[in-house]
C-alpha positions, 0 to 999 in steps of 0.5 A: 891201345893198339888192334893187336893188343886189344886182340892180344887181350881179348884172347887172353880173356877167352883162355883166362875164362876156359880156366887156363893158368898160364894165360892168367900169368900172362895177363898178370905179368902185362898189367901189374907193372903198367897198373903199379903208378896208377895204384900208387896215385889212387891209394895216396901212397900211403899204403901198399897198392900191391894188396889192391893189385893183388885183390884185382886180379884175385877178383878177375880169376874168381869171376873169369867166367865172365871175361870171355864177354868183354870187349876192352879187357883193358878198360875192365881192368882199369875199372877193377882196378879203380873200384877196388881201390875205392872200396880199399880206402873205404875200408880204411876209414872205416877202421880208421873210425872205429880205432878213433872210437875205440880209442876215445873210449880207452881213454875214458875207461882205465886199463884192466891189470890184463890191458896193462900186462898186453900194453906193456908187451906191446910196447916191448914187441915195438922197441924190438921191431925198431931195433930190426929196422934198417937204420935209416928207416929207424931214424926216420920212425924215432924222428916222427914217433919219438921226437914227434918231427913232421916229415918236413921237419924230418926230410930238412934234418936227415937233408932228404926229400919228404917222398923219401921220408914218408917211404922210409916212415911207411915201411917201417910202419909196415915192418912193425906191424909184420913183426908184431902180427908174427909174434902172437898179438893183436894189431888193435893193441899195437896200433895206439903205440905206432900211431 
């Protein structure tokens, strides 16, 4: 980093702390592009990094009162930016873990006639939210969740690399979910059908 650009920084930090909105923008518009890949690596690419982007930077307004202390602005948001990716996979495990458990225990316990009505209105919501897919995303989703491809399976089939396979795979994950959310019912009961 330049002295420039750490002065540049610096004052923008003086400004985001005085609560001045347009410099907010600034810093925004500087770092979200050049953060974008480090995101991508630090959350595996398997979910979307503009969600922990947009908790940095929500976190940064919120606690701006405190910026006009820094030294490194870069370094601090690089900091953020990693502790809020790690907090963002812990989160997912742990609902990772307690969707395992509430699945086990579903397996276990036979469905209520109200489970059974939500289930198969789940399932209905999914077949629709397919068939609004884009068509290669749709394919890439009936490959690995009706088929049941591995991507490798599916990148060799579809003659596409395996990167392009699982983006197709996780939008169309992503547009499922929104489509389900949307439509009134819960993401718990969608998630066995997805997954």
């Amino acid at each position: 980093m330049t002295t420039d650009q750490l002065y540049q920084d610096r004052e923008l930090f003086r400004r985001i702390a005085l609560g001045d909105e347009d410099a907010f923008r600034v810093l925004f518009h500087t770092y979200n592009k050049m953060l974008l890949p480090f995101v991508v690596k630090l959350v595996s690419g398997l979910h979307d990094p503009a969600e922990v982007l947009q908790e940095v930077f929500l976190r940064l307004w919120k606690h701006r009162g405190k910026l006009a202390d820094v030294e490194n602005p870069k370094a601090y948001i690089v900091r953020i930016v990693s502790n809020e990716a790690t907090t963002y996979m812990q989160k997912l495990a742990r609902q990772n873990r307690l969707m395992e458990k509430a699945i086990r225990q579903r397996s276990q316990d036979p469905l209520t006639p109200e489970e059974q009505i939500a289930l198969k209105e789940t399932a209905r919501l999914v077949t629709d939210a397919v068939e609004l897919l884009s068509p290669a995303c749709r394919q890439v989703y009936i490959l690995s969740r009706e088929e049941q491809l591995s991507l490798p399976q599916i990148a060799e089939k579809l003659q596409l690399s395996e990167s392009t396979v699982k983006n197709q795979l996780v939008k169309a994950l992503k547009d499922i979910r929104l489509y389900i959310r949307k439509n009134g019912l819960s993401t718990f009961l969608s998630f066995p059908i997805i997954f």
